[in-house]
C-alpha positions in Angstrom: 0.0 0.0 0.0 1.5 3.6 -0.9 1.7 6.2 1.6 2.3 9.8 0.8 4.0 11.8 4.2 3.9 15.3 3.7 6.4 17.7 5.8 5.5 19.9 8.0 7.5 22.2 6.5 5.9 21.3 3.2 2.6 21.8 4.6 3.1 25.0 5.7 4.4 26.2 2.7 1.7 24.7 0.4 -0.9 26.6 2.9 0.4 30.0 3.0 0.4 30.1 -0.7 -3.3 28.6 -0.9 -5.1 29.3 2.5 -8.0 27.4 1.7 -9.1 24.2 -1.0 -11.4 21.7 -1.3 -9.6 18.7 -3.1 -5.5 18.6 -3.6 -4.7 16.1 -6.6 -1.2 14.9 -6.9 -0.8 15.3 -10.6 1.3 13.5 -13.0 2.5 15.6 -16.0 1.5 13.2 -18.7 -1.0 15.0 -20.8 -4.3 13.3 -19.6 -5.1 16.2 -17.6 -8.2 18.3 -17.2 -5.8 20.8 -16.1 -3.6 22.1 -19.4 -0.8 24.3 -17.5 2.5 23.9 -19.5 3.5 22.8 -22.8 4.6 19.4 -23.6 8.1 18.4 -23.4 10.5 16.1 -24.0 12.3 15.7 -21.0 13.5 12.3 -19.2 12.5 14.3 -15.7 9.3 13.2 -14.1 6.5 15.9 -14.0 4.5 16.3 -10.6 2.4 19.4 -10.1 0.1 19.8 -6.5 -3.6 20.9 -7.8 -5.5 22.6 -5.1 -8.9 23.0 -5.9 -11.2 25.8 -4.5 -14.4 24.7 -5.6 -14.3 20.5 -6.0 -17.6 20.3 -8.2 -16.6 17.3 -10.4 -19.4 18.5 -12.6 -17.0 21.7 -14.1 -14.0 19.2 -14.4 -13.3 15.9 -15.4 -11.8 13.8 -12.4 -12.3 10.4 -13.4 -8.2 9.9 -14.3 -7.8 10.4 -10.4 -9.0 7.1 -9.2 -6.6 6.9 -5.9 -6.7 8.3 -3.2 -4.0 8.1 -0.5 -4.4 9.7 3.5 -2.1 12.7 4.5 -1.5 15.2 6.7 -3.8 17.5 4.1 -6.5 14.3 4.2 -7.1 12.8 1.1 -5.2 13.1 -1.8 -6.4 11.9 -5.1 -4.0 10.4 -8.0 -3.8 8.6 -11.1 -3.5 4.9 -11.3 -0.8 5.3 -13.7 1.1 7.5 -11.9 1.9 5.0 -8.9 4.3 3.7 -11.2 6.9 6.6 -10.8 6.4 6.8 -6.8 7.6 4.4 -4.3 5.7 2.7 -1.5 7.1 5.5 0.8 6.7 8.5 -1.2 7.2 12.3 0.6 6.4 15.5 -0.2 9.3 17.6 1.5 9.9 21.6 1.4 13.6 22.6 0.0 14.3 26.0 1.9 17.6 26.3 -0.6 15.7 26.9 -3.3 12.4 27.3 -2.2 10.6 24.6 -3.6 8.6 21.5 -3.0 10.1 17.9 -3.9 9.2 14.3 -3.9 11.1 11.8 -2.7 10.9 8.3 -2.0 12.8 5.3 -0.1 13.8 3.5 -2.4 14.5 5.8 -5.8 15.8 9.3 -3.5 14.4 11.7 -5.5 11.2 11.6 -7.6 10.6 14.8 -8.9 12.7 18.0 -8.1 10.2 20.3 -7.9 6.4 20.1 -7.6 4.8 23.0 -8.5 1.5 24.1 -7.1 -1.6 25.0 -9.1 -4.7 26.6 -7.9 -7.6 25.8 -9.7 
């Protein structure tokens, strides 16, 4: 079973940027997204981005990609199928105060995505 630990540190960053939301989705950059932010690449890096929503009315969006959820600090956070594939059992979401920026990281592959962006939506 996956778990997803999110830092305090994280936490508090993620929160002063969006005070408030309804749903967070962990999402994988794969181009099966309801949520078109950035343009295609062709990078080998991994593509995470944290999607706060403010107003979780699955009738305006399409959420039926997102069929796991795992339990955090944050409560549930909801996730592709697919993109359990890229994260490890012991995945966490961890605040880099260097460089100001959110990371994922995992036990067994270090780290998982350099820097998670966050999206409000």
């Amino acid at each position: 079973m996956m778990e997803l630990v999110i830092s305090e540190e994280a936490k508090d960053y993620i929160e002063k940027k969006v005070p408030s939301y309804q749903k967070v989705l962990l999402d994988f950059e794969d181009g099966d997204s309801p949520f078109k932010i950035n343009a295609s690449s062709c990078g080998l890096d991994v593509g995470f981005r944290l999607v706060l929503l403010q107003d979780a009315d699955e009738s305006k969006l399409d959420f039926s990609n997102y069929q796991s959820t795992v339990n955090t600090s944050m409560g549930e956070v909801y996730l592709k199928e697919s993109s359990k594939l890229y994260l490890d059992d012991n995945t966490r979401l961890v605040f880099d105060p260097k460089y100001m920026r959110l990371q994922l990281k995992g036990d067994n592959s270090g780290t998982i995505a350099n820097s998670v962006e966050i999206y409000e939506a």
